[in-house]
C-alpha positions as CSV (number, residue, x, y, z in Angstrom):
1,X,-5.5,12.7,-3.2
2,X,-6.9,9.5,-3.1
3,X,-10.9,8.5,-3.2
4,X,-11.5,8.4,0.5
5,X,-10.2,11.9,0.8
6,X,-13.0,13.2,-0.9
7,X,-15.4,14.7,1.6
8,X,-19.4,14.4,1.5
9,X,-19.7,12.1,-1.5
10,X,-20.3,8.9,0.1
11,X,-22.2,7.2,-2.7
12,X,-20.9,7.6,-5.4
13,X,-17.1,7.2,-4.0
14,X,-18.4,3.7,-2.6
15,X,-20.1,2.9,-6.2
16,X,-16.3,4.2,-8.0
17,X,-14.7,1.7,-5.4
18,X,-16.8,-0.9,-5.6
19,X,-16.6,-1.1,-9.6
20,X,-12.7,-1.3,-8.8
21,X,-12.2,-4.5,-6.1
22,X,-14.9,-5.8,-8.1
23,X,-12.6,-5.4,-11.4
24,X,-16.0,-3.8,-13.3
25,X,-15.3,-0.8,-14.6
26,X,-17.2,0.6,-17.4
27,X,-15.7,2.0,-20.9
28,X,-17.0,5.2,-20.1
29,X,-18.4,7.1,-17.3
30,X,-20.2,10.2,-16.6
31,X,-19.6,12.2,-13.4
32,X,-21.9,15.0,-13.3
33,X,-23.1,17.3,-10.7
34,X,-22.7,20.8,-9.2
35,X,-20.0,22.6,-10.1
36,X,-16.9,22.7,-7.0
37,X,-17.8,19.5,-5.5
38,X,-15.0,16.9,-6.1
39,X,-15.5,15.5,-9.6
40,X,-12.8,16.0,-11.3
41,X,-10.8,15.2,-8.0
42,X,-12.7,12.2,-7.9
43,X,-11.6,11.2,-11.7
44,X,-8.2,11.6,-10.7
45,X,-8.4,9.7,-7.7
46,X,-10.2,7.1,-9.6
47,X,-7.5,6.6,-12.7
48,X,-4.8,6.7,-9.7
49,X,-6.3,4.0,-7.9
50,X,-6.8,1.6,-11.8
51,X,-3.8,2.0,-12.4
52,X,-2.0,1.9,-9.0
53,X,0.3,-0.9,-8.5
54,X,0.9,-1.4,-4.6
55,X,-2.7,-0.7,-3.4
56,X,-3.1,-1.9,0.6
57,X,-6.6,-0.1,0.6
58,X,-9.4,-2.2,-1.4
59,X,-10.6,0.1,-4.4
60,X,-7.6,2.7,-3.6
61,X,-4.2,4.4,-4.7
62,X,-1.8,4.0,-2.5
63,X,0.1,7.6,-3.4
64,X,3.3,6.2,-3.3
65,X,4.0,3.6,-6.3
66,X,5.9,4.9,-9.3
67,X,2.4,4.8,-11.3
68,X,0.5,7.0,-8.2
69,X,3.5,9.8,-8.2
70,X,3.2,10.2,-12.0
71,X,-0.3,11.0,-11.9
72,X,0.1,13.1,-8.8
73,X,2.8,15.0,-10.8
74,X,0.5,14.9,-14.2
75,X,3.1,13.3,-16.1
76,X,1.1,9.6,-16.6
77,X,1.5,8.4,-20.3
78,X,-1.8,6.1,-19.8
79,X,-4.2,9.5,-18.1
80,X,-5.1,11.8,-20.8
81,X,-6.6,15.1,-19.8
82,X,-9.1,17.5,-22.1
83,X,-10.7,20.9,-21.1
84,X,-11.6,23.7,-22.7
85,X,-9.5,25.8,-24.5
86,X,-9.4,29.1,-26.0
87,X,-11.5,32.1,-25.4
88,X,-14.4,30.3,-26.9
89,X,-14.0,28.0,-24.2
90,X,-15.1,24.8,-26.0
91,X,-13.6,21.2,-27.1
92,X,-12.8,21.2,-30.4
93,X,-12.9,18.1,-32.8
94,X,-9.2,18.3,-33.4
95,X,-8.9,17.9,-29.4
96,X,-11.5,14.8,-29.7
97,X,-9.6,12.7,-32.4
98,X,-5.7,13.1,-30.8
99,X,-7.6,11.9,-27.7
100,X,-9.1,8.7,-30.1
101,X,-6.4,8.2,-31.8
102,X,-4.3,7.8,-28.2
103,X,-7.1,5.4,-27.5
104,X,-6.1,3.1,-30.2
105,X,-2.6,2.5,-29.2
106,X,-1.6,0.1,-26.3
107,X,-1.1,1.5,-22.7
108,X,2.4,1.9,-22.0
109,X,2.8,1.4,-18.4
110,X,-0.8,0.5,-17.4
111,X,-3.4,-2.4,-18.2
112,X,-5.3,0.4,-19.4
113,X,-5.7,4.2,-21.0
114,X,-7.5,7.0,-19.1
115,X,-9.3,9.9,-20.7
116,X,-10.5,12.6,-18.4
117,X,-12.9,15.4,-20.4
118,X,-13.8,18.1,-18.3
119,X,-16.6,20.0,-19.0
120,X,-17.9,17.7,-21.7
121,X,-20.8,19.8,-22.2
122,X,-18.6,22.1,-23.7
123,X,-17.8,19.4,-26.8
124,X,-20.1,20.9,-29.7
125,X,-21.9,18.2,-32.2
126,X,-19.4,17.4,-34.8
127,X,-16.8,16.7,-31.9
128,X,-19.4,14.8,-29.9
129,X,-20.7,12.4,-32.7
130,X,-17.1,11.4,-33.0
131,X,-16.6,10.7,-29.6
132,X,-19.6,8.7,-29.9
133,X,-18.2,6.7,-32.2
134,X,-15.4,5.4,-29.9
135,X,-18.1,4.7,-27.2
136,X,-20.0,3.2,-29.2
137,X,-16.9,0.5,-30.2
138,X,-14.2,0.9,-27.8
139,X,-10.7,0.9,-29.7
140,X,-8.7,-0.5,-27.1
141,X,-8.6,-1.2,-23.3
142,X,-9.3,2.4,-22.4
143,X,-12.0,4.2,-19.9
144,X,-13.5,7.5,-20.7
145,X,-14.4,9.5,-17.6
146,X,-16.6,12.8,-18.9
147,X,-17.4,15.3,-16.3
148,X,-20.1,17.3,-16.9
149,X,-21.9,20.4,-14.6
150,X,-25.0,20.0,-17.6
151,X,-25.3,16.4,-18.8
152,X,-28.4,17.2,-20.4
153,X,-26.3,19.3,-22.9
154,X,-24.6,16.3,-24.1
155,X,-26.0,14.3,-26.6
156,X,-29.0,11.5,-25.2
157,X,-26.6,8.6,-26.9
158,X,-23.5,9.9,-25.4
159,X,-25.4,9.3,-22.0
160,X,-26.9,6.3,-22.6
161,X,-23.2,4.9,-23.3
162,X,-21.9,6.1,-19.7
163,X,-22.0,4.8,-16.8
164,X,-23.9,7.9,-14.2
165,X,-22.4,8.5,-11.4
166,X,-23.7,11.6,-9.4
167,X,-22.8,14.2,-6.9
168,X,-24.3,15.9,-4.1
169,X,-23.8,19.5,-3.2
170,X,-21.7,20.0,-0.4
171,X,-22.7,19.8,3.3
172,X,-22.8,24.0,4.6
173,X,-20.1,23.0,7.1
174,X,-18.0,21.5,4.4
């Protein structure tokens, strides 16, 4: 899927494209909003189309470069992915520092490393402080997407380190 498939989110697609052809992108975003409307389909989209390598669209993934086709298969050395796991359904610290210690090496097939945390809210304090750290000094060339139904949840530093980037609810028809 690629960032102009994703329907009813106008502005903050344009702003995620935009920080792309203008070669601006952030250490670490947050992507919050309701739940079901296209964030984490829209962090996808958005490390597919960093890292793609045979882009005709300005600030998009082309889908068919080696580097597009890994990510669509979820197999991407550089795009990192953490949820929750368990039945306690939160993000441990252990989960936290394998993610910063990936951040420390180089990229191996892409100018840079991609770290997708859904449901960051779900990080409790000891594992947010030490994501905190890494925002707070990035490690290498590496971008941190959160996504987060609560962002108010997360700690007020961790936001103040992201760039927002916010989403609508869905039109009715949609």
């Amino acid at each position: 899927m690629n960032l102009d498939a994703i329907r009813d989110q106008d502005v903050p697609i344009q702003l995620l494209k935009n920080m792309i052809t203008r070669e601006r992108i952030p250490n670490a975003l947050l992507m919050w909003g309701p739940s079901g409307v296209g964030k984490s389909m829209a962090a996808i989209a958005f490390a597919k189309a960093i890292n793609c390598t045979e882009s005709m669209i300005p600030g998009d993934a082309c889908n068919g470069c080696l580097s597009c086709r890994k990510i669509n298969s979820g197999n991407h050395p550089d795009l990192v992915q953490v949820s929750p796991i368990k039945k306690s359904r939160i993000i441990d610290v252990e989960a936290i520092d394998k993610m910063i210690e990936m951040a420390s090496l180089r990229p191996h097939e892409s100018h840079c490393k991609i770290f997708i945390i859904h449901e960051a809210e779900r990080m409790r304090g000891p594992a947010q402080n030490h994501l905190l750290k890494t925002l707070e000094e990035p490690v290498g060339p590496s971008v941190f997407i959160l996504i987060s139904e609560y962002p108010q949840l997360l700690l007020p530093t961790i936001r103040s380190r992201c760039q927002r980037v916010r989403f609508q609810t869905l039109h009715p028809d949609t």
